[in-house]
N, C-alpha and C positions, 0 to 999 in steps of 0.2 A: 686213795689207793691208785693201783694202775686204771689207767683209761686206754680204752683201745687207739692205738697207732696204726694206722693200715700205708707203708708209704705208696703201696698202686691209689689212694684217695687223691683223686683227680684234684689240682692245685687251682686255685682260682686266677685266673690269670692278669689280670693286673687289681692294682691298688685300689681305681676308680666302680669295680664288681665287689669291693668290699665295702664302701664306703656308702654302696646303693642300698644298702639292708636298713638302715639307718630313713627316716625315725621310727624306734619302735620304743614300746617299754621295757624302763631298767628293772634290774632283778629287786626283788624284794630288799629293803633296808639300805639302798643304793641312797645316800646323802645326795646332795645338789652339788655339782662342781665341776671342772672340767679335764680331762685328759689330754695332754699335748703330744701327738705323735709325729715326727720328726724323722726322715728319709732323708738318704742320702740323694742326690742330684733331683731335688723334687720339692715342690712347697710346702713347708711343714702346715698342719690340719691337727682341728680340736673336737674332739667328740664332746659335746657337752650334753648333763643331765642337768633337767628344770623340773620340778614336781613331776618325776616320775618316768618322765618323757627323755630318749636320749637319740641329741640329733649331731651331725656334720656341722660347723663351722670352718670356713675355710682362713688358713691363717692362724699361727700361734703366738698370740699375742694378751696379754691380759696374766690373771695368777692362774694354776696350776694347782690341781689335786696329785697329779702325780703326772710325770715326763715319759716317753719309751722314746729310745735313741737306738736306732738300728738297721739294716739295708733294708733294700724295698724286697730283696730274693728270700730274706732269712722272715722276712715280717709275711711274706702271704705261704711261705711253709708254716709258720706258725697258725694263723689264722684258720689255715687248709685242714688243719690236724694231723700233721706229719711228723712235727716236732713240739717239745715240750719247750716249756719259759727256762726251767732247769738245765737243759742241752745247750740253749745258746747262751746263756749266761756265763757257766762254764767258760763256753769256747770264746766269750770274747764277742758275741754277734750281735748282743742286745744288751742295755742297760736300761735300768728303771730308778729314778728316783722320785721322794714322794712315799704317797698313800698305794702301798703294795696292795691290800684289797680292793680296793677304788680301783684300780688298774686291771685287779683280775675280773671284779666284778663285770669290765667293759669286755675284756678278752673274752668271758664267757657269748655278750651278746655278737663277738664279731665271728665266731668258730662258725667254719661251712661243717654239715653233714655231712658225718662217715658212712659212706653207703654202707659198708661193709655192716661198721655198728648199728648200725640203724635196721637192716634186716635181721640181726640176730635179737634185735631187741624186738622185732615186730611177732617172731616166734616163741618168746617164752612170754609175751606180756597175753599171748593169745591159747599158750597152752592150755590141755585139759587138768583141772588141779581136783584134789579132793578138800577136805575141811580147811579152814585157816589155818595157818601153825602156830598153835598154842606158843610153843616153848622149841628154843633149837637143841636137839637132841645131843646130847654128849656120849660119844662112844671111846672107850678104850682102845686103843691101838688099833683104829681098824685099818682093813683090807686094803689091795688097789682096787678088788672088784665091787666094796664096800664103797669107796670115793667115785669110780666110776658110776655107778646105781643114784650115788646123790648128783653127782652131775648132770647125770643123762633124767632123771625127774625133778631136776634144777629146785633143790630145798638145801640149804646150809647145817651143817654139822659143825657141832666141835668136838675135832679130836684130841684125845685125851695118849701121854704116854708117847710121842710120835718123836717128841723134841731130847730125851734121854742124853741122846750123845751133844750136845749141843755146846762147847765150850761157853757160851754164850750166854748159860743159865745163870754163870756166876757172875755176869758183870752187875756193877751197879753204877752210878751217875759219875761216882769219886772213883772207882778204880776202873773206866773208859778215860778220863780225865788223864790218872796215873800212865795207862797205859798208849793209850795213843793219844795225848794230848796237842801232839804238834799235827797229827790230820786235819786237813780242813773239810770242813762239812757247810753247806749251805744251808742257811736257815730260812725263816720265811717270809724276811722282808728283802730273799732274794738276795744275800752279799754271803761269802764267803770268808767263813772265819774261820779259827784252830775249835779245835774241840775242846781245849780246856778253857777257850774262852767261854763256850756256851754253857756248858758245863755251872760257870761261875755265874752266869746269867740265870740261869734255873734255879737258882737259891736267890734269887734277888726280887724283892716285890715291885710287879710291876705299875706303872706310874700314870696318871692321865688316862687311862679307862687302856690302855695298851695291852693287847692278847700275850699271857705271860709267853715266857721262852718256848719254839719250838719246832722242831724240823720236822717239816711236814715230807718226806718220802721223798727223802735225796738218794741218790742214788749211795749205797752203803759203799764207805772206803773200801779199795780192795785189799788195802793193809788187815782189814778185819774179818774178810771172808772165812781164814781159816777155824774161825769161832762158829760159824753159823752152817745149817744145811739144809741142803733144797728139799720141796718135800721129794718123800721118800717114792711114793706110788709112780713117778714117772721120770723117765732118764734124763739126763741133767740137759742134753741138748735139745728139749722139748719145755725150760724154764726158762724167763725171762731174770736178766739180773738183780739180784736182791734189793729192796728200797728199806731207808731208814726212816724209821717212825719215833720220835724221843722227844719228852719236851715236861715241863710242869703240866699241875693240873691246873684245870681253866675255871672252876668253881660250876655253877650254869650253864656257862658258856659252852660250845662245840668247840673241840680241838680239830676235826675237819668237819666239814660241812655238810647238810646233805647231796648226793651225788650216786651215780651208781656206774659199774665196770663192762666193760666189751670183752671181759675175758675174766675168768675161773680167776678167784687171788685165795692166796694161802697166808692168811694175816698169823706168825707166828708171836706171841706174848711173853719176853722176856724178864720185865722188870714191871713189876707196878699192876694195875688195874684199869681195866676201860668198859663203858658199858654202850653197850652198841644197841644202835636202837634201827632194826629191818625195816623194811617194807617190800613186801613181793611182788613182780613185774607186772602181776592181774591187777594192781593196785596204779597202775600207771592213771587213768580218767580221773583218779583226784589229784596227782603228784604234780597238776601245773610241769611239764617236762620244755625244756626250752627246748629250740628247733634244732638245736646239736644232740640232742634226745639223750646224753647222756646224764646231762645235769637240770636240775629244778629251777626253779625262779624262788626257789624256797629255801632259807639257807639254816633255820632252826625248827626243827619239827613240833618244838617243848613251844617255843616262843614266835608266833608271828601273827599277822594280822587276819583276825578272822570275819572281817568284812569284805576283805581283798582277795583272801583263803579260803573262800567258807566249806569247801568241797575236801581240803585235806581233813577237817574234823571229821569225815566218813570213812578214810582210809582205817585198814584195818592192820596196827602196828603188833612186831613182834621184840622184843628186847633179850639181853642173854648180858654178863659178866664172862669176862675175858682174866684169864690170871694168867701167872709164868705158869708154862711148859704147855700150855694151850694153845692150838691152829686152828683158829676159824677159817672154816671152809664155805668161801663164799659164791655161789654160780652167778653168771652173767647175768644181768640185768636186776638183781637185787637194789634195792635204794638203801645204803645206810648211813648214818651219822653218826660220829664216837666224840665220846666225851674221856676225857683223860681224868680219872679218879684220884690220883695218886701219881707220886713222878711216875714215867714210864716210861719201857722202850720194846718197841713191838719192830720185827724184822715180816717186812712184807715181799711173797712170791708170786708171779704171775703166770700162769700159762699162754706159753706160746710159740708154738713150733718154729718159728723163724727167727729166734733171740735165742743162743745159748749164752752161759756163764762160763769164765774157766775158773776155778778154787786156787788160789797161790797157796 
């Protein structure tokens, strides 16, 4: 989902402050192999993981798990947390070719700390709470002063009834294909195709252990905005621009990872089913949190090693099903990971006062 962006998060100031964090340990299920990053006027450098360990070599030389090709300005805004992989890809700033996990896997260990994020996360992971949450509560059409109450005692709702006017209810896989077939949307091995190409990819079994079709939260065409609506409880120049969610299901597997947000999201459920599996910010001392504090070292909650883990089998998890015309209402610092049940397409909103949206 959204992660918080803060651009006042102080940028790290050259390439060689990045490169010092290095050797640490790689995230959970991180294979052996190496990363080639490649700067403009500057010697290209291989981040390499060995059983588990990910260090500096200097020089890009030898095979490649996967390449990033990009300037030195765009690469420590990314690093910095200012910008997404999706932004500059887009514009032309960065390319990746290769093993797109392996790549992100490394991105996660090179991310400096959002201070910003990182105090918000230090206040709900410390708030006063009452019982665990059994079950996230499903409310009919509620309130703004009903979504304000869950956000200000930071516990997740789904509301029920919100999505009505939603053009959006009626798509399904084949008539987005129909209709905006020639949009191009980014997928998640990061390139840029038509829509009806993915579309075709989504019906297709995937091959060699390959994560089937699936656009992990591209920014949604603006050809398509007029189908969709911001939530409703707050004025539209206090929303961040809509993200697309769409893809097969993934059997076992996670369709996104575990990870958790700098900012209030409005996961709305268009097509399909997903089941979402919580964990609350008091839950952080088992969640392994990497030092960008927004994501885990843990990337499947169902499936990981619990010799290595042994502290997340104490966390104390909450799950819910997601169908069309449902908006999980998720607060800051929440951990969750979805699994896609069924084809789907979920349109995600974020709060945030300094991003508006315009609707065409």
């Amino acid at each position: 989902m959204y992660a918080s962006r803060n651009p006042s998060n102080k940028l790290y100031t050259n390439i060689d402050d990045v490169l010092a964090r290095f050797p640490q340990s790689a995230r959970e299920g991180m294979t052996d192999g190496a990363l080639h990053l490649r700067f403009d006027g500057r010697e290209p450098c291989q981040i390499l993981v060995q059983r588990g360990i990910a260090r500096v070599v200097l020089g890009g030389e030898g095979s490649a798990r996967a390449t990033v090709n990009c300037s030195s300005d765009a690469f420590l805004e990314l690093v910095s947390d200012r910008v997404e992989f999706r932004t500059l890809i887009q514009s032309g700033k960065l390319a990746i070719e290769g093993d797109l996990l392996f790549a992100y896997g490394i991105y996660s260990l090179l991310l400096k700390s959002n201070e910003e994020a990182a105090e918000q996360f230090r206040a709900v992971d410390t708030m006063a709470r009452g019982a665990p949450l059994q079950e996230v509560p499903r409310v009919q059409r509620p309130t703004r002063e009903q979504i304000l109450d869950t956000l200000a005692r930071n516990t997740p709702l789904i509301a029920t009834g919100m999505m009505r006017d939603w053009r959006a209810l009626a798509w399904t896989p084949e008539r987005i294909a129909d209709e905006y077939g020639d949009t191009s949307v980014v997928v998640e091995q990061q390139v840029t195709i038509p829509m009806r190409e993915f579309i075709a990819r989504m019906n297709e079994t995937p091959s060699g252990g390959e994560k089937p079709a699936y656009v992990n939260g591209c920014p949604l065409p603006e050809s398509m905005y007029p189908d969709v609506q911001p939530p409703p409880w707050f004025p539209h120049h206090e929303i961040r621009p809509p993200q697309l969610w769409m893809g097969a299901p993934a059997g076992d597997r996670p369709s996104t990872y575990l990870h958790r947000d700098g900012a209030p999201v409005f996961l709305g459920q268009v097509y399909g089913r997903k089941r979402v599996v919580l964990f609350c910010p008091d839950q952080t001392p088992y969640m392994y949190s990497a030092a960008i504090v927004r994501n885990s070292e843990l990337i499947d909650p169902d499936h990981f090693d619990r010799d290595r883990y042994p502290l997340l089998a104490r966390a104390f998890r909450t799950e819910c099903i997601i169908e069309p015309g449902d908006i999980l209402v998720l607060p800051v610092g929440w951990y969750h990971c979805v699994w896609a049940l069924t084809p789907n397409i979920s349109i995600a909103h974020a709060y945030g006062e300094d991003s508006a949206w315009s609707r065409s």
